[in-house]
Backbone as JSON, one array per atom type, in Angstrom:
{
  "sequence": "XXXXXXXXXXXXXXXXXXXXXXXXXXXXXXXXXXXXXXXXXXXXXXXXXXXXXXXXXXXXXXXXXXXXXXXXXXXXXXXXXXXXXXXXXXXXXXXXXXXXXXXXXXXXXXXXXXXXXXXXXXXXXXXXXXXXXXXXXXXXXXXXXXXXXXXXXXXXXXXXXXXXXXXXXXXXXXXXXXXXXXXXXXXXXXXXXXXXXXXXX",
  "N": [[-28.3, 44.01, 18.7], [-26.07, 44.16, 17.1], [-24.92, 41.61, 17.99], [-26.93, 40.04, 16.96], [-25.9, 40.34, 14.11], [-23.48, 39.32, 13.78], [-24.14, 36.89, 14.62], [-25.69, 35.98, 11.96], [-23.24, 36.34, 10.31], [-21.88, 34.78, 10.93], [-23.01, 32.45, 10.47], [-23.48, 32.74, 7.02], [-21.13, 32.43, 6.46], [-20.54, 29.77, 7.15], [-22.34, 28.63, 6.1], [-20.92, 29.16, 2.87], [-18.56, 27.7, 3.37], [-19.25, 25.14, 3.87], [-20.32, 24.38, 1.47], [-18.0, 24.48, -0.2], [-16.4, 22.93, 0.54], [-18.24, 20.64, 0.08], [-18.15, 20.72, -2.52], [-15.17, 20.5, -2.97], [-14.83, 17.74, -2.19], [-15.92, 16.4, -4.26], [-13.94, 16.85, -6.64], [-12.03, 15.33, -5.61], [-9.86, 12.84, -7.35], [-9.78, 9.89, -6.74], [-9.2, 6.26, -7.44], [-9.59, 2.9, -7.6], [-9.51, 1.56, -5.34], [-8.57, -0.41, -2.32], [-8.66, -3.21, -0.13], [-6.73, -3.33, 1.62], [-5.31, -3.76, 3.56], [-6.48, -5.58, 4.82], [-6.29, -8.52, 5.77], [-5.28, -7.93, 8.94], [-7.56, -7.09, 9.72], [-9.03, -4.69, 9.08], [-11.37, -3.09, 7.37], [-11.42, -0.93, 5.63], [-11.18, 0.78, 2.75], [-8.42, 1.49, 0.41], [-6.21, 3.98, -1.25], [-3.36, 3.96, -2.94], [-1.33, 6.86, -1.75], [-0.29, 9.59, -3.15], [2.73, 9.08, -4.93], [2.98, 7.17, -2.31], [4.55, 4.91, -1.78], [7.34, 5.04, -2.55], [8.39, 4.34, -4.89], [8.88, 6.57, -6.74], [11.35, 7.59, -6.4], [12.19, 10.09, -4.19], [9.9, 12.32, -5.04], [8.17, 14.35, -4.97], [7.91, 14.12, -2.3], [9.52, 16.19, 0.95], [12.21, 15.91, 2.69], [14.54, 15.89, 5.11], [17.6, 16.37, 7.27], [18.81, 13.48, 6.55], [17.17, 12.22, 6.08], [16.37, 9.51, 3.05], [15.96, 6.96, 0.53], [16.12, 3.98, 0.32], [17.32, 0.46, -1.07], [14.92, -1.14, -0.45], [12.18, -2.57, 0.03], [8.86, -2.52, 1.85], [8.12, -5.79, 3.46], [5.6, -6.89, 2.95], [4.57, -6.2, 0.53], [2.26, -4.55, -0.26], [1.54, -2.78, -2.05], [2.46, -3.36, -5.07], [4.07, -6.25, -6.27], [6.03, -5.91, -7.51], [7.41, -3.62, -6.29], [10.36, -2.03, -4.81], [11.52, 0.08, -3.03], [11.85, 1.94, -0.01], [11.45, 4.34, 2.51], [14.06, 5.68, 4.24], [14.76, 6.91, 7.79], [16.44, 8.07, 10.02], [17.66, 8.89, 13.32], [16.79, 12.32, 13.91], [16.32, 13.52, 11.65], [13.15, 13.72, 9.3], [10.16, 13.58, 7.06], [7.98, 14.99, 4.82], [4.91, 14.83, 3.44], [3.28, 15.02, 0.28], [0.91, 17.5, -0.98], [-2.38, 15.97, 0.24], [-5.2, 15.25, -1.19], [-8.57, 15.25, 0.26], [-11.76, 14.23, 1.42], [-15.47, 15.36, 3.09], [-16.02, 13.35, 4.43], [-14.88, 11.79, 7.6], [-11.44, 11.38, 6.77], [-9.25, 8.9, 7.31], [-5.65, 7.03, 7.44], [-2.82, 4.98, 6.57], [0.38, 3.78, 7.46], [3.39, 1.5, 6.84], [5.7, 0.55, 9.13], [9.17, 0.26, 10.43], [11.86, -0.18, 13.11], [15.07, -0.43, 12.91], [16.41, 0.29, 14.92], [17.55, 1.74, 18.28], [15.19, 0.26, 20.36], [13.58, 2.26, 22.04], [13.09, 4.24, 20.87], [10.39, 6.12, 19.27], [7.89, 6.75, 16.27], [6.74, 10.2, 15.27], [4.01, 10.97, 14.09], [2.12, 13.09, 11.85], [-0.49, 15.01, 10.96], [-1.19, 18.01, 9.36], [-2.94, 20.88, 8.34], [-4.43, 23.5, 6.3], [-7.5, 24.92, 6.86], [-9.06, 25.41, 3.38], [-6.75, 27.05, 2.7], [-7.2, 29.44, 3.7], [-6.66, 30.41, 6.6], [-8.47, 30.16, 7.78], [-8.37, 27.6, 10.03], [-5.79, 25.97, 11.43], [-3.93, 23.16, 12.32], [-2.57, 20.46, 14.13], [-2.85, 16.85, 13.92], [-1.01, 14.11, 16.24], [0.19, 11.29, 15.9], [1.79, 8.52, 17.88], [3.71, 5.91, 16.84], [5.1, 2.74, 17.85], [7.65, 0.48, 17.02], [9.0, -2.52, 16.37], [11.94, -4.95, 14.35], [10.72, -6.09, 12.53], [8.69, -5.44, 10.03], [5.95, -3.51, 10.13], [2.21, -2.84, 10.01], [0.71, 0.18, 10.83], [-1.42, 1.51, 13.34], [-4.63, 2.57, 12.32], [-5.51, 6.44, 11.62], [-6.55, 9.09, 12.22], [-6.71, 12.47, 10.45], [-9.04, 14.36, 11.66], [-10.54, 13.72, 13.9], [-12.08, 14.82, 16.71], [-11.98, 17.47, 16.06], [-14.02, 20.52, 16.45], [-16.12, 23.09, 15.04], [-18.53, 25.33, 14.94], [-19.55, 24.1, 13.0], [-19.74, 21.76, 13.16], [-17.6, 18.58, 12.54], [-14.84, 20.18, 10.67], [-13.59, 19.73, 8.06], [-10.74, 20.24, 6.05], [-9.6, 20.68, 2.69], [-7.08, 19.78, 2.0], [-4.44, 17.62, 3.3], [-1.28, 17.71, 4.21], [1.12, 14.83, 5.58], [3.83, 14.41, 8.05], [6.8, 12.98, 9.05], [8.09, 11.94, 11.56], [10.91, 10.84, 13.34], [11.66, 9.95, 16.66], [13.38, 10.25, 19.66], [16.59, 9.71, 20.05], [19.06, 6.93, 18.56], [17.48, 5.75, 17.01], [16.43, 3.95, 14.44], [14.46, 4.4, 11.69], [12.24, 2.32, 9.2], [9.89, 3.98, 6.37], [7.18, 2.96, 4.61], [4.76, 2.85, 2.17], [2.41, 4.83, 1.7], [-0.87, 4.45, 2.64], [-4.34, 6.22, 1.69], [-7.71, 6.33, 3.05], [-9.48, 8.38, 2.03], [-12.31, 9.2, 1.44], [-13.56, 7.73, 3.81], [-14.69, 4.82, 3.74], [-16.22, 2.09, 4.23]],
  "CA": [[-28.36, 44.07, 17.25], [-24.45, 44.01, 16.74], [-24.6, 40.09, 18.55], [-27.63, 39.38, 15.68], [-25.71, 40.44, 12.8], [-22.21, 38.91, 13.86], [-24.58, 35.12, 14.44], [-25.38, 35.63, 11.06], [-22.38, 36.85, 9.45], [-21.52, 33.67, 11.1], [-23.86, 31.16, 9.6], [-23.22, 32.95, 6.18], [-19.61, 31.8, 6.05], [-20.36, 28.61, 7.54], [-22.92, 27.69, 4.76], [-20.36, 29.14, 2.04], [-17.25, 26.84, 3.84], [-19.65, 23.39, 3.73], [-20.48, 24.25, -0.11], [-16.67, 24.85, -0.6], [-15.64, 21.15, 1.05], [-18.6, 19.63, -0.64], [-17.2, 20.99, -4.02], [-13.75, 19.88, -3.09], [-14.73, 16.79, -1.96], [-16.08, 16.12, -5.6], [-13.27, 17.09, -6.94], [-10.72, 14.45, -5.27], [-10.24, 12.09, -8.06], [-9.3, 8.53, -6.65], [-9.66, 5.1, -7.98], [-8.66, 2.06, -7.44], [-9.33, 1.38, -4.2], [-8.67, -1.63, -2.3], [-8.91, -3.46, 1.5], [-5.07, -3.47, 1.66], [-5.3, -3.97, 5.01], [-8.09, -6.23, 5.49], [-5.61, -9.28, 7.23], [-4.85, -7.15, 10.16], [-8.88, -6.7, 10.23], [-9.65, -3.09, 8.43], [-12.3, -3.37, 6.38], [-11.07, 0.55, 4.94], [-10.75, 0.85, 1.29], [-7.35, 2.37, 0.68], [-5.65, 4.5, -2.13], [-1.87, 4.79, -2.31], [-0.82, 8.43, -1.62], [0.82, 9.98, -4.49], [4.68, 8.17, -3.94], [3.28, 6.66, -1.39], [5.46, 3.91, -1.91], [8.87, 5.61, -3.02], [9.17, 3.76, -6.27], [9.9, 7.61, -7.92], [12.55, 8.52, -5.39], [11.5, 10.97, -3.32], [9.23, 13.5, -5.85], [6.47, 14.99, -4.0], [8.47, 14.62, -0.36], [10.54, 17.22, 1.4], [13.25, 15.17, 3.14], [15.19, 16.74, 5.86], [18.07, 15.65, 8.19], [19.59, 12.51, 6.34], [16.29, 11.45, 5.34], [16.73, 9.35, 1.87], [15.57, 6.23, -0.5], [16.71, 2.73, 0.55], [16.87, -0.18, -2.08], [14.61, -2.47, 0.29], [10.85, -2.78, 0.49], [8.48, -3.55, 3.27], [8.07, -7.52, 3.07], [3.8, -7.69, 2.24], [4.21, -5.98, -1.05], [0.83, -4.26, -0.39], [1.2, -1.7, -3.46], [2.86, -3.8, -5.51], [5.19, -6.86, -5.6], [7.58, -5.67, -7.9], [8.11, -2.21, -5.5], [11.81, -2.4, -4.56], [11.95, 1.02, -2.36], [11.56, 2.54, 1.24], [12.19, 5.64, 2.93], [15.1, 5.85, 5.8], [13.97, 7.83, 8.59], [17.7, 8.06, 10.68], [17.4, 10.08, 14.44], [17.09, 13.38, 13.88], [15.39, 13.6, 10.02], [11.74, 13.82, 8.71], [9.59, 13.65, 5.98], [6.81, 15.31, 4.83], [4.25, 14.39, 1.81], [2.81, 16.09, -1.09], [-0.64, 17.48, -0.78], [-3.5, 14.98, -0.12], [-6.79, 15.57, -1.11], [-9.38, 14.34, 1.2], [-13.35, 14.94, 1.3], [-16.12, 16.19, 3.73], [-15.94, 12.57, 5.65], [-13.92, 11.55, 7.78], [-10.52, 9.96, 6.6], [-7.88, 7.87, 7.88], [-4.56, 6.83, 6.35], [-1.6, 3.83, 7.2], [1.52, 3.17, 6.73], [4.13, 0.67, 7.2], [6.98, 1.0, 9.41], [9.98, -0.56, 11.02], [13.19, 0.55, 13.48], [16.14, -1.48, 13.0], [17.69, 0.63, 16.18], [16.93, 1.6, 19.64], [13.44, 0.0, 20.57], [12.75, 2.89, 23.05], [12.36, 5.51, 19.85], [9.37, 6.03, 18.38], [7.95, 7.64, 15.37], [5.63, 10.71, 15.27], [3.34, 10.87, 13.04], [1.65, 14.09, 12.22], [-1.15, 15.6, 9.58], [-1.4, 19.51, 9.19], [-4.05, 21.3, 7.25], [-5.08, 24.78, 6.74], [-8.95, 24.83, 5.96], [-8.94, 26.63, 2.41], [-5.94, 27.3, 2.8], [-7.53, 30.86, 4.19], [-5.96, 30.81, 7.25], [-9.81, 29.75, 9.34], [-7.97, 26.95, 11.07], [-4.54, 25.22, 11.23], [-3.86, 22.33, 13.82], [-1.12, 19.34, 13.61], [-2.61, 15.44, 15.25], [-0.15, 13.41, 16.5], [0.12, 9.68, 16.56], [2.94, 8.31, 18.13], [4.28, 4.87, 16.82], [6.57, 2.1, 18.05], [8.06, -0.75, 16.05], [10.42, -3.34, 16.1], [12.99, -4.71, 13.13], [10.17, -6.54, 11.4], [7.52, -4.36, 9.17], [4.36, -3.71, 10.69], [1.19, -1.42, 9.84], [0.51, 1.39, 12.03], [-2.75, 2.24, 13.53], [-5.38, 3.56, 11.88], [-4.86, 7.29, 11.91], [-7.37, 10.02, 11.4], [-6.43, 13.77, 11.38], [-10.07, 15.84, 12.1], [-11.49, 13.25, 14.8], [-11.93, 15.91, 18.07], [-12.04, 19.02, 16.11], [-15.13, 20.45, 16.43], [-16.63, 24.07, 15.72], [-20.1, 25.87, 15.09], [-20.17, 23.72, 12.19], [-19.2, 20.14, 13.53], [-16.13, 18.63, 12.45], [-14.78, 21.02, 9.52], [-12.47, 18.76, 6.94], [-9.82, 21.04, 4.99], [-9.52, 20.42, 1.26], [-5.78, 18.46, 1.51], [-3.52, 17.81, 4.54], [0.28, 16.65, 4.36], [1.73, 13.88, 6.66], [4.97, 14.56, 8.4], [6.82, 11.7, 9.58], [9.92, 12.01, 12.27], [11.66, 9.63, 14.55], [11.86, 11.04, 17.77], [14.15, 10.0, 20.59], [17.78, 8.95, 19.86], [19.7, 5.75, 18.15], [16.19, 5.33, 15.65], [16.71, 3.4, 12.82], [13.31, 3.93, 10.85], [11.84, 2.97, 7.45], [8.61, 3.66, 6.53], [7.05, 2.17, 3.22], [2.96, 2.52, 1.1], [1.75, 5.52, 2.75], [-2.16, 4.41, 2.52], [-5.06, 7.0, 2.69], [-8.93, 6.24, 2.27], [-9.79, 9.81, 1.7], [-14.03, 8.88, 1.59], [-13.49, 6.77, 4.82], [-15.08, 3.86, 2.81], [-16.18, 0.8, 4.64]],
  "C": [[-27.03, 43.65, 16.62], [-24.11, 42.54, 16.59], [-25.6, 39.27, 17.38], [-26.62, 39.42, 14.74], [-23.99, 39.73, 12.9], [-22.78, 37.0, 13.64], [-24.89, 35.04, 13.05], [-24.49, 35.64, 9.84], [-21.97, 35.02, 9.81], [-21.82, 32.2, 10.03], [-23.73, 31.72, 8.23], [-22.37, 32.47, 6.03], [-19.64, 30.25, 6.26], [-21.25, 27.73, 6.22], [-21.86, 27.61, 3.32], [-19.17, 27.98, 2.4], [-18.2, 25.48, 3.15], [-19.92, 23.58, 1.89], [-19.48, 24.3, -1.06], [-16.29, 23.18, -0.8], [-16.6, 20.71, -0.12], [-18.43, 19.75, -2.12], [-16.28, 20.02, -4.1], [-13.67, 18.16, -2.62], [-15.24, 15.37, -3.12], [-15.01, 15.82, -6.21], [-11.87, 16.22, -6.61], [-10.99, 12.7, -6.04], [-9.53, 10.62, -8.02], [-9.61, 7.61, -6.82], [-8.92, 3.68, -7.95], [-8.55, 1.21, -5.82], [-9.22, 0.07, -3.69], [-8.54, -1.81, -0.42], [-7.43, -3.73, 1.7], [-4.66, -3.98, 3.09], [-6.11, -4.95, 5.75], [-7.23, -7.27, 6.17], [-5.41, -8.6, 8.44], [-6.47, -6.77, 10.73], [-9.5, -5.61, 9.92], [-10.34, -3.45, 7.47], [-12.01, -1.66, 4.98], [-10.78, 0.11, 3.57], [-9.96, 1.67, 0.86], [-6.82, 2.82, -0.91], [-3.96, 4.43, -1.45], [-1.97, 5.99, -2.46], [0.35, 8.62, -2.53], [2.72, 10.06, -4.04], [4.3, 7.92, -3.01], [4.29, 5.27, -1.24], [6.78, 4.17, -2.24], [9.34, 5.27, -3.93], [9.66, 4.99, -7.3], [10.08, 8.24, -6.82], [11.63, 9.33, -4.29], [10.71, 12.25, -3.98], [8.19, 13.48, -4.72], [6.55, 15.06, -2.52], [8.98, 15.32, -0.16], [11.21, 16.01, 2.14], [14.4, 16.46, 3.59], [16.34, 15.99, 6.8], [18.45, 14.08, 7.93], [18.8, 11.42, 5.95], [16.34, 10.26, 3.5], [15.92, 7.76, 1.74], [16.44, 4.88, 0.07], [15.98, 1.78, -0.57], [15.71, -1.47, -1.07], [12.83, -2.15, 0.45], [10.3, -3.22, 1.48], [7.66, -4.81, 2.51], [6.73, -8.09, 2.54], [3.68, -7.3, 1.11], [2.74, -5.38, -0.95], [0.68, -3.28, -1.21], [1.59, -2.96, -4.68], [4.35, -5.14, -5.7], [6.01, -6.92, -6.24], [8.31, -4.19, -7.34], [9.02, -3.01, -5.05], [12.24, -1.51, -3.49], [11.37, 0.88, -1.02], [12.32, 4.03, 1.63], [12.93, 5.75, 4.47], [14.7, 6.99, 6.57], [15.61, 7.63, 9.68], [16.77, 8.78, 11.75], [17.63, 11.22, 13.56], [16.88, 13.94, 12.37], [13.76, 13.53, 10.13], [11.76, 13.82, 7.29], [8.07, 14.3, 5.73], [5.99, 15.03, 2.98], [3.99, 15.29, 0.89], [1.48, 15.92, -0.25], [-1.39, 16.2, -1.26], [-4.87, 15.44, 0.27], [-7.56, 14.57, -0.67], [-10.74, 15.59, 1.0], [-13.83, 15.26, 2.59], [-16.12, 14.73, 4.97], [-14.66, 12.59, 6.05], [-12.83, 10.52, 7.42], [-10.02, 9.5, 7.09], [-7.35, 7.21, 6.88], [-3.46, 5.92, 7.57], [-0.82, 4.35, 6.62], [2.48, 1.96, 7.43], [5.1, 1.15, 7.81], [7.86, -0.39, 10.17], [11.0, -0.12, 11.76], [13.7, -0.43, 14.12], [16.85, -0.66, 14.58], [16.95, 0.82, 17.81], [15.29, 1.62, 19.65], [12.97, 0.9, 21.43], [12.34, 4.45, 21.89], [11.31, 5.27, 19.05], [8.83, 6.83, 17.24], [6.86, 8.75, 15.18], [5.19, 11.01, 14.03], [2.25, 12.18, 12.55], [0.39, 14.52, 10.78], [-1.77, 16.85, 10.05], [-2.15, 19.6, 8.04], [-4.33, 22.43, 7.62], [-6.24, 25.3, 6.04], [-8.6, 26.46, 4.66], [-7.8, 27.22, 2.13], [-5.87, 29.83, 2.75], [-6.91, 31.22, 5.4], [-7.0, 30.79, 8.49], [-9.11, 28.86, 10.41], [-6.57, 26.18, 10.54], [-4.62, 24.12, 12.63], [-2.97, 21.1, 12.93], [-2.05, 18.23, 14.98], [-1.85, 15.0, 14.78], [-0.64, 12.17, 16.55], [1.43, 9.61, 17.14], [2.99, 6.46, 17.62], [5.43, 3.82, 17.4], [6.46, 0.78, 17.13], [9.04, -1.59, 17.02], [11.55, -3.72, 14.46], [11.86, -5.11, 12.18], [9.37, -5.54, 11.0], [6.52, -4.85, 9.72], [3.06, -2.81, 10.11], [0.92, -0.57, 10.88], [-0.77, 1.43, 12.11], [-3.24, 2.49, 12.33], [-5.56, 4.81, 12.33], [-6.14, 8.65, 11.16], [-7.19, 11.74, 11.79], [-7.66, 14.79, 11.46], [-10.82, 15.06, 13.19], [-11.02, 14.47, 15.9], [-12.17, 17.3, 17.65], [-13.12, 19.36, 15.52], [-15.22, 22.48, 16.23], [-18.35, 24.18, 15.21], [-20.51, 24.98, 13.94], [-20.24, 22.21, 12.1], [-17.89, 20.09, 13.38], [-15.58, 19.19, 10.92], [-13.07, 20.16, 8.59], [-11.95, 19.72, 5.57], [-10.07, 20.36, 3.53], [-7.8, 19.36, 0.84], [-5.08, 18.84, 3.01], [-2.39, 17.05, 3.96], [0.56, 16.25, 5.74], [3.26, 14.21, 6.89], [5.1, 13.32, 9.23], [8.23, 11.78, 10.62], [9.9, 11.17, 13.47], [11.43, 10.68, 15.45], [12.5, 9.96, 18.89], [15.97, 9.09, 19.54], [18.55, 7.74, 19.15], [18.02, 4.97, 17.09], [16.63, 5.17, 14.74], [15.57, 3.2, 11.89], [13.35, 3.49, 9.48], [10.21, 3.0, 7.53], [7.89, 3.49, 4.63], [5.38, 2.72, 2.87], [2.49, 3.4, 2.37], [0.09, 5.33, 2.29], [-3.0, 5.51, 2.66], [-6.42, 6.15, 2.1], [-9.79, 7.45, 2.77], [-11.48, 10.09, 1.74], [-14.09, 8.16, 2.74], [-14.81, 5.51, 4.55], [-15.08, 2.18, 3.58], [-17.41, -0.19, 4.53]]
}
């Protein structure tokens, strides 16, 4: 009797959670979208991420460890081709974004990067979320990136593919991107943090 009333205490919460997302997934109001990426072959329809591009300084980032604002853009202009900025990523710094609201599909999000210094460091790439911010689930995926000096796009990058429970795959209401070099003599920048938040193709 105890094991009945716990399966449906279960499925009670699980119907209120999916009627939560599909609220909040109303509720994420982006426009504008575009194939920003489509030379490289992505058919994704992408939003910039609020400063994703750094043209107002660093508002809406945390910046840690020597992190900061360079006058130099990455070279395709894919927000705009009068953006002038980037964000320096030195060894031993990060960055992390402002909340991004994302819906009940799955998303994926780019960005541009580049490391003027040792080619054996690469950059991790990370998106945390805590469904509801109730405290049901937390988890951090990783990408790992490598570059060279020229500007490239990164992968396509999705943070809920694999995580699975009683209800499938359960998509928080906003995740922030953390961005840190990792290994030694890294000279990053990274430029137009992309998301397409409806995974839109």
């Amino acid at each position: 009797m105890n094991s009945m009333r716990k399966v449906i205490a279960v499925l009670a919460a699980a119907f209120v959670i999916v009627g939560v997302f599909a609220a909040s997934a109303q509720a994420c109001s982006y426009s504008g979208a575009r194939q920003v990426f489509k030379p490289w072959g992505d058919q994704h329809e992408y939003v910039l991420a609020p400063n994703g591009g750094f043209e107002s300084g660093a508002s809406g980032w945390s910046l840690a460890g020597g992190a900061s604002l360079v006058a130099e853009n990455e070279t395709f202009h894919l927000n705009a081709g009068s953006d002038g900025q980037s964000l320096s990523l030195p060894a031993g710094s990060s960055a992390v974004s402002a909340p991004l609201c994302m819906s009940i599909n799955t998303p994926v999000f780019r960005l541009l990067a580049r490391n003027s210094g040792d080619p054996s460091s690469t950059l991790r790439v990370e998106a945390t979320y805590n469904v509801l911010g109730l405290g049901l689930l937390h988890t951090t995926v990783s990408n790992s990136v490598s570059a060279g000096q020229d500007w490239v796009p990164t992968q396509e990058m999705s943070p809920f593919l694999g995580l699975s429970t009683v209800l499938g795959t359960l998509v928080p209401t906003y995740i922030q991107v953390r961005i840190t070099p990792v290994g030694p003599g890294g000279a990053w920048q990274v430029d137009d943090l992309f998301v397409d938040p409806f995974s839109r193709h």
